[in-house]
TORBA-238675 format. One record per residue: residue number from 1; x, y, z of N, C-alpha, C, O, CB in turn. Coordinates in steps of 0.1 Angstrom, whole numbers, plus 5000, padded with zeros to 4 digits. Glycine has a CB too. Example, Ala and Ser with C-alpha at 12.3 -4.5 7.8 and 13.67 -1.06 7.14 Angstrom:
<recs>
REC   num     nX     nY     nZ    caX    caY    caZ     cX     cY     cZ     oX     oY     oZ    cbX    cbY    cbZ
REC     1   5132   4943   5078   5123   4955   5078   5132   4967   5078   5142   4967   5085   5113   4955   5090
REC     2   5128   4978   5071   5137   4989   5071   5129   5000   5079   5134   5011   5080   5141   4994   5057
</recs>
This chain:
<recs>
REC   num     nX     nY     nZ    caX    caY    caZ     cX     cY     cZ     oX     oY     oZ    cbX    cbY    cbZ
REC     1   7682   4176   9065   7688   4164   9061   7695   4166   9048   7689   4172   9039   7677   4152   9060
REC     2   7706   4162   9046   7718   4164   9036   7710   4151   9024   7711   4138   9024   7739   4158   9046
REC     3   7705   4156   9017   7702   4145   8999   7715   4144   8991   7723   4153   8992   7689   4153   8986
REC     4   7716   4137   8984   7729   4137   8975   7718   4128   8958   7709   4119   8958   7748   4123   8986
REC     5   7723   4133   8947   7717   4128   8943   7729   4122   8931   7737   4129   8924   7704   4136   8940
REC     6   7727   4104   8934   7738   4095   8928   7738   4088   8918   7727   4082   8917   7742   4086   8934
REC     7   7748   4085   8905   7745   4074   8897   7742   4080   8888   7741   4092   8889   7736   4065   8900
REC     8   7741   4073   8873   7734   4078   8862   7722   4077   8864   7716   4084   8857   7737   4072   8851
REC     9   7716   4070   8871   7699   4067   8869   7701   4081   8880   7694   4079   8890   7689   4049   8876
REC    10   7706   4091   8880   7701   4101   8890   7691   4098   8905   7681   4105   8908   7692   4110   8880
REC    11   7693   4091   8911   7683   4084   8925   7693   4095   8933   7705   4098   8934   7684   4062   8930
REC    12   7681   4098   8938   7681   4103   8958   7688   4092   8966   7683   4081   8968   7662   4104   8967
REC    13   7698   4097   8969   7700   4091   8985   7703   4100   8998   7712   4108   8998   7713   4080   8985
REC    14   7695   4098   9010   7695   4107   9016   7708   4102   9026   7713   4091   9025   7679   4109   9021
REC    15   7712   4111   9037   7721   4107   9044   7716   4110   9061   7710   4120   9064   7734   4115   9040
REC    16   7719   4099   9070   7717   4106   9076   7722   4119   9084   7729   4125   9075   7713   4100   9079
REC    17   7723   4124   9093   7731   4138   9097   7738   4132   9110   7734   4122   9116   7719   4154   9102
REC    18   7746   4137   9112   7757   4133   9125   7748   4142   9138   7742   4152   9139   7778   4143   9123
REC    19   7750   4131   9147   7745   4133   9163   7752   4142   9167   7762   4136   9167   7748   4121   9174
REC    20   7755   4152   9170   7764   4159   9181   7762   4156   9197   7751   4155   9203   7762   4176   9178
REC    21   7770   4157   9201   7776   4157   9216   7767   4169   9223   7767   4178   9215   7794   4161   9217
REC    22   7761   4170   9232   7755   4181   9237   7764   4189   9249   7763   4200   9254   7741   4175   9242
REC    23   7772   4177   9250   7782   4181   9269   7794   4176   9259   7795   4165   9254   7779   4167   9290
REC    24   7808   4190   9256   7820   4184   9254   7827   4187   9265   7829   4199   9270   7826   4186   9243
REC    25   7832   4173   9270   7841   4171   9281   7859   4172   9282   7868   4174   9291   7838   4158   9285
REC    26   7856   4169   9266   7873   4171   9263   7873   4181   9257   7864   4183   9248   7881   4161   9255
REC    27   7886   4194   9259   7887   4208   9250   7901   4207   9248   7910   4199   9250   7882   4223   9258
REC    28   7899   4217   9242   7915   4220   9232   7922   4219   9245   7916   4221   9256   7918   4238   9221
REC    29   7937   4215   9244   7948   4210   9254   7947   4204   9260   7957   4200   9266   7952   4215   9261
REC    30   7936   4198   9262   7939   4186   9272   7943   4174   9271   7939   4168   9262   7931   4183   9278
REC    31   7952   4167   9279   7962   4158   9279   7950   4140   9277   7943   4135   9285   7973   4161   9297
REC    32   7953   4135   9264   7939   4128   9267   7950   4114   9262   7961   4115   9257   7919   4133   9255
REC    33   7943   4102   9265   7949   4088   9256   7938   4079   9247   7926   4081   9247   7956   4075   9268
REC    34   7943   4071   9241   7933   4071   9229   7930   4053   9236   7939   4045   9240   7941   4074   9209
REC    35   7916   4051   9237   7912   4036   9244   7907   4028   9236   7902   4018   9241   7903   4036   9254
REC    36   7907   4031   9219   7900   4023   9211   7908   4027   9193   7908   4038   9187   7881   4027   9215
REC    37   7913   4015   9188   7917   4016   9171   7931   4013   9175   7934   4009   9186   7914   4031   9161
REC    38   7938   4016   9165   7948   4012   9164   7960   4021   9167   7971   4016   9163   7947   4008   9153
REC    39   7960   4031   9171   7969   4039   9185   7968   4037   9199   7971   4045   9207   7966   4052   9185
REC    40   7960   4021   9204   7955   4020   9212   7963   4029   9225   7973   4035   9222   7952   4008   9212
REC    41   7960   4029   9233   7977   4034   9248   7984   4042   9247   7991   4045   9257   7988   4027   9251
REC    42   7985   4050   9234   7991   4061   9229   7985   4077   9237   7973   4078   9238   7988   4060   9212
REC    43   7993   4085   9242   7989   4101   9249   7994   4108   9239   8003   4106   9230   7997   4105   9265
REC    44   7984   4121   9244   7991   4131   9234   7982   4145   9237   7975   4145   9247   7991   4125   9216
REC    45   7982   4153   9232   7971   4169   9236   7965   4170   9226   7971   4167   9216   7978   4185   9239
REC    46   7955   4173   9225   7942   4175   9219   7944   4189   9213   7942   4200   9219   7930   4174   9229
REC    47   7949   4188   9200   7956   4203   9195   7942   4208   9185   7943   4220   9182   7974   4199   9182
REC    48   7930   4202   9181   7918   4209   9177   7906   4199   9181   7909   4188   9185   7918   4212   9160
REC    49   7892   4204   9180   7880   4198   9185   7873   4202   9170   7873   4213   9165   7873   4205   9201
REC    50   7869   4190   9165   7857   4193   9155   7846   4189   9162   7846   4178   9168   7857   4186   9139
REC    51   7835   4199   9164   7822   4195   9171   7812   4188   9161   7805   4178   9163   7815   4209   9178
REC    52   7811   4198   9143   7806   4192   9138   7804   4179   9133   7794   4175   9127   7806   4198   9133
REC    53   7818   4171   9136   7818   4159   9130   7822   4148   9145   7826   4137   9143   7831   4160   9115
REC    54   7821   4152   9158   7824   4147   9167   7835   4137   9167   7835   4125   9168   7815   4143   9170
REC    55   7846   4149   9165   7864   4144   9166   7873   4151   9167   7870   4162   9166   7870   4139   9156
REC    56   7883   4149   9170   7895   4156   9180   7908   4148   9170   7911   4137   9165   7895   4150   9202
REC    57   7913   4162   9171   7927   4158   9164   7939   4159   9178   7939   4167   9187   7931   4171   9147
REC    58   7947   4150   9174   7955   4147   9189   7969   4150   9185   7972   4142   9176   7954   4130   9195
REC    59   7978   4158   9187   7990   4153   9183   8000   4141   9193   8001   4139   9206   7998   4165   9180
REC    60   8008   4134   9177   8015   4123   9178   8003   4111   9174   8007   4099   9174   8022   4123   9193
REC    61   7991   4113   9172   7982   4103   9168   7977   4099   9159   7974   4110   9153   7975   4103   9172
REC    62   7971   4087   9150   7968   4082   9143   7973   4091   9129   7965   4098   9123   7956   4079   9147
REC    63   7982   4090   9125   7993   4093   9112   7988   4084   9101   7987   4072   9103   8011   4088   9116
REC    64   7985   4089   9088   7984   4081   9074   7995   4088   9067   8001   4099   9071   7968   4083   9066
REC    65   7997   4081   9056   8005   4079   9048   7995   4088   9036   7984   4083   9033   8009   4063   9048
REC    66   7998   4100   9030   7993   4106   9021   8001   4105   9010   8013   4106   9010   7990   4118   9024
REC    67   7996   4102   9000   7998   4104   8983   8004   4120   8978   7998   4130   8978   7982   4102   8975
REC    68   8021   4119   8975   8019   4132   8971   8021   4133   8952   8032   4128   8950   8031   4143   8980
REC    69   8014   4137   8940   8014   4141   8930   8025   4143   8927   8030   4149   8936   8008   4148   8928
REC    70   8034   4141   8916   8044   4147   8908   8044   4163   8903   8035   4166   8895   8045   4139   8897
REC    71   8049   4170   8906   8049   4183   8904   8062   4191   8903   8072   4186   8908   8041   4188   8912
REC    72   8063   4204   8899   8074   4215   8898   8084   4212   8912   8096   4210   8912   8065   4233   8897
REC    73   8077   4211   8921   8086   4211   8937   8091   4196   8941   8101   4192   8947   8073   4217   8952
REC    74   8081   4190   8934   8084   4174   8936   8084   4167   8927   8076   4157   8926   8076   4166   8943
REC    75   8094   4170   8916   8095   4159   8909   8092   4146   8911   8083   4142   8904   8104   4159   8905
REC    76   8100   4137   8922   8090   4122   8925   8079   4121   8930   8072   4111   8930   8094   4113   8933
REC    77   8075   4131   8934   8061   4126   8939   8067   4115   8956   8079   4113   8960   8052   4115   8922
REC    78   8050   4109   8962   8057   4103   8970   8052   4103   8980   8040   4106   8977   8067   4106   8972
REC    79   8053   4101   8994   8039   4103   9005   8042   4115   9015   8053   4118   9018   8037   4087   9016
REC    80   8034   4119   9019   8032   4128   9037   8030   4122   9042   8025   4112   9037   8022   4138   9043
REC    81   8030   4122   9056   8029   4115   9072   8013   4129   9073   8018   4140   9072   8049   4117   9087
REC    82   8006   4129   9075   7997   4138   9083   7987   4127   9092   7982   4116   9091   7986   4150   9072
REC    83   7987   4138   9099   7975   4133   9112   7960   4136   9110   7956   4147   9106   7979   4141   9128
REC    84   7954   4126   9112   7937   4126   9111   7933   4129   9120   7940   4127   9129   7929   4115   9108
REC    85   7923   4132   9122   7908   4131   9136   7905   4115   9136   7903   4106   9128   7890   4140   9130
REC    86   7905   4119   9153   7900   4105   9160   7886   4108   9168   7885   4119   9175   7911   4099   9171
REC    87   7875   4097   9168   7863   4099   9174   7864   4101   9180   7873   4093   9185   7856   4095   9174
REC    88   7857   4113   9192   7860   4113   9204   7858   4103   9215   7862   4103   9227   7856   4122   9206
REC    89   7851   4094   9209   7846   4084   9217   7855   4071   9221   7854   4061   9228   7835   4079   9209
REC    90   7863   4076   9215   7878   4062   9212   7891   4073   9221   7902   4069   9219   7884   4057   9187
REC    91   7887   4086   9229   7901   4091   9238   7893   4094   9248   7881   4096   9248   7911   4105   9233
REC    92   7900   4092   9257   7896   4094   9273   7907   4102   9281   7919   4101   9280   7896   4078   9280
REC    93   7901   4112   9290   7908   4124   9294   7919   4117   9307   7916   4107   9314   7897   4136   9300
REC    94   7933   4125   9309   7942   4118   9314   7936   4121   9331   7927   4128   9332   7959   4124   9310
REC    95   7942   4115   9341   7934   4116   9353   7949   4121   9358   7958   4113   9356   7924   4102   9359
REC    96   7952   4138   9367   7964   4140   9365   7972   4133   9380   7984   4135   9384   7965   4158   9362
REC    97   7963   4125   9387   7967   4123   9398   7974   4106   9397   7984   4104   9405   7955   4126   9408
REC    98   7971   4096   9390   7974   4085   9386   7975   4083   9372   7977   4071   9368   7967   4079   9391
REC    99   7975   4093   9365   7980   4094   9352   7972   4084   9339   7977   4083   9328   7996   4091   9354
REC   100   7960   4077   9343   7951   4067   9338   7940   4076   9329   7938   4088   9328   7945   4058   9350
REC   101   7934   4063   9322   7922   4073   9314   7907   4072   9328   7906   4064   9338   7915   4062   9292
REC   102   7897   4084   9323   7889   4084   9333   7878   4094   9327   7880   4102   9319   7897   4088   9348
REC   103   7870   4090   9332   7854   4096   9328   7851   4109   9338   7854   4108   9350   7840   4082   9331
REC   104   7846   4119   9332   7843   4133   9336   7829   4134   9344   7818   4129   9341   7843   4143   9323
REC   105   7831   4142   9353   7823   4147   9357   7820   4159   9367   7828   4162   9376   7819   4138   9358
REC   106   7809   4165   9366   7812   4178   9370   7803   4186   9388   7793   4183   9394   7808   4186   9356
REC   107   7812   4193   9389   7807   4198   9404   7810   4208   9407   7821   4212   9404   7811   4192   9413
REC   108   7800   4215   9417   7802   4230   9419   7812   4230   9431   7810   4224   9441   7787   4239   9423
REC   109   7824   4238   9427   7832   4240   9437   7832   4258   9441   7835   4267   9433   7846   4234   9432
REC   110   7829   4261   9451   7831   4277   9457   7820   4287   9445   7822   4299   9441   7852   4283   9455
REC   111   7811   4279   9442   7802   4284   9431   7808   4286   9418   7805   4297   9411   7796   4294   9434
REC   112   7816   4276   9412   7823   4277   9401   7818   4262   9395   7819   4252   9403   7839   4280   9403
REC   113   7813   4261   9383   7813   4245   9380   7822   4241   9373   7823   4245   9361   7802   4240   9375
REC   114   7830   4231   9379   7847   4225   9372   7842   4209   9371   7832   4203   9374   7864   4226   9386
REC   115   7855   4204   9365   7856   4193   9355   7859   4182   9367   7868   4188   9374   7869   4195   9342
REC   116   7858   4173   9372   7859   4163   9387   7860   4152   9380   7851   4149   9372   7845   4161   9401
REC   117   7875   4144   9381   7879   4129   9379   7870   4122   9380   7864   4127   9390   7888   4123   9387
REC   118   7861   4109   9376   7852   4101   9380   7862   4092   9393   7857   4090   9404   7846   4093   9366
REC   119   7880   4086   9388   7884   4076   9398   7891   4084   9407   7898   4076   9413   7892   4063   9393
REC   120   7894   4093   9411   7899   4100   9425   7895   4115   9427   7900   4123   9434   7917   4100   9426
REC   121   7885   4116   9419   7882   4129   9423   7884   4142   9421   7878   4153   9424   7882   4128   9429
REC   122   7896   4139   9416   7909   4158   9419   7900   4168   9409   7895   4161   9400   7934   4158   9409
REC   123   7899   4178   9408   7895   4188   9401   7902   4187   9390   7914   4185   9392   7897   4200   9408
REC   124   7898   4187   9374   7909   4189   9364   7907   4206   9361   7895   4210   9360   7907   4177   9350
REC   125   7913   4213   9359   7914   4227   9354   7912   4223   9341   7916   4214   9334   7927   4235   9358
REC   126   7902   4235   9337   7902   4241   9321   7917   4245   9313   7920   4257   9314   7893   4256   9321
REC   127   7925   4240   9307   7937   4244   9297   7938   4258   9299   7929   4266   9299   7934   4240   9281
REC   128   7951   4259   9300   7958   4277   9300   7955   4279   9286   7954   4292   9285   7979   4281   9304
REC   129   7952   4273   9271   7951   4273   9257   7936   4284   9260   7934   4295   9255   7950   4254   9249
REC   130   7930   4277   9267   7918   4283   9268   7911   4300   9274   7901   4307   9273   7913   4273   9275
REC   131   7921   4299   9280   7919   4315   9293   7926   4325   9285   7927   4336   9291   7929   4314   9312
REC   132   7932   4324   9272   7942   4328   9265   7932   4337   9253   7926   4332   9243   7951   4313   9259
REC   133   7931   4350   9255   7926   4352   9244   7933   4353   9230   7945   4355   9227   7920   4362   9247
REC   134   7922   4351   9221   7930   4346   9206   7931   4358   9201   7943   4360   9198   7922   4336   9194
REC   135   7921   4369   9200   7924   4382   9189   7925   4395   9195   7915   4402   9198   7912   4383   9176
REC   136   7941   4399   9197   7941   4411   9204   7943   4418   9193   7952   4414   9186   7950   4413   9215
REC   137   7935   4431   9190   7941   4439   9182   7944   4453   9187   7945   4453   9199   7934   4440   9171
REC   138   7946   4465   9183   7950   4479   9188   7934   4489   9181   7926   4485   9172   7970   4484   9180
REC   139   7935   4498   9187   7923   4509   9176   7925   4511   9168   7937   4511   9167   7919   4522   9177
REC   140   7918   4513   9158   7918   4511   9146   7920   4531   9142   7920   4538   9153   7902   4500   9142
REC   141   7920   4539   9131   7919   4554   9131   7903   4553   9128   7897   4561   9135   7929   4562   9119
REC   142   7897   4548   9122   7880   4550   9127   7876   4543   9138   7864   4546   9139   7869   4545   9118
REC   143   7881   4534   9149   7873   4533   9166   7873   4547   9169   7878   4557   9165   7882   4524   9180
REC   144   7864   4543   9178   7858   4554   9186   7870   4554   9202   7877   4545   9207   7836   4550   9189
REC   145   7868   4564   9204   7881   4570   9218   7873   4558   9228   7862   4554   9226   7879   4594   9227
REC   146   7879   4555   9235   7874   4548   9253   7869   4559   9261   7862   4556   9271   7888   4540   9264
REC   147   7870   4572   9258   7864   4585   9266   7853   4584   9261   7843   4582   9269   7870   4600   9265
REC   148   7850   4586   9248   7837   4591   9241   7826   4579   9239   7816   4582   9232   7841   4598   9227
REC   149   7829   4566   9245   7819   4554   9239   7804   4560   9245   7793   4558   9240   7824   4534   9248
REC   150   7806   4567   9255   7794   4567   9267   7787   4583   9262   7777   4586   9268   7803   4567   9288
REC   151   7792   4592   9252   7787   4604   9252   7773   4602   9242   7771   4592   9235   7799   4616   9246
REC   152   7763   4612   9244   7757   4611   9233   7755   4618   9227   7753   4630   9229   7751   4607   9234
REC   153   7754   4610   9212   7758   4617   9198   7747   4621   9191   7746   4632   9185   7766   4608   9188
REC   154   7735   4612   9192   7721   4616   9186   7709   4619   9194   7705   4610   9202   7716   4608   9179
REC   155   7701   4633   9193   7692   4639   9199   7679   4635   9192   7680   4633   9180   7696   4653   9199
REC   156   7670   4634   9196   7656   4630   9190   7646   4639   9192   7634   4637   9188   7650   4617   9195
</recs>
């Protein structure tokens, strides 16, 4: 549990800790709309997932108005447009067959377990974002050869 200790009288206040999600249903790319605040009906792709704080940043969604400081580059000073995280509990995943929001759920198909529309059923696929590996690199001059991973080097 996160304590913070506030005030001049120095007092404890404790916080409590954020719930996490145990099943996330929505992942990076997927085409979701927002069903609750003040983007209400608005679509857009789910361009990051914070798990620790249970929220999804969407682009084209919920935009504030940031404060920018006077400085060397910006003499006036003045605002940014940036986009916030939205709870995930307020977007709902697009249903790709009627194009509506719709609740997840899942089922073994050909012994694979996939993502199943709650209102018509269709299979949703996992995002091509996802099947995508992120960090290709080349050998390094200290890796070891792909011939030699399997030889052995130490005798006992």
């Amino acid at each position: 549990m996160n304590n913070i200790w506030l005030g001049s009288a120095r007092r404890l206040i404790r916080r409590k800790p954020i719930v996490n999600f145990k099943k996330w249903k929505i992942l990076r790319g997927d085409e979701v709309i927002v069903i609750a605040g003040k983007d209400k009906g608005k679509r857009g792709v789910v361009r990051s997932v914070k798990r620790t704080k249970n929220k999804v940043i969407v682009d084209g969604v919920n935009y504030v108005k940031k404060h920018l400081k006077k400085s060397t580059e910006n003499p006036k000073g003045g605002w940014e447009s940036k986009e916030m995280a939205v709870a995930v509990s307020n977007v709902a995943l697009v249903d790709p067959t009627n194009g509506k929001a719709t609740k997840i759920g899942y089922r073994f198909v050909e012994g694979k377990k996939v993502r199943v529309s709650k209102q018509s059923g269709t299979v949703i696929e996992k995002p091509e974002i996802l099947t995508e590996t992120r960090f290709k690199r080349d050998a390094g001059v200290f890796d070891t050869e792909p011939d030699n991973v399997m030889e052995r080097t130490y005798f006992a």
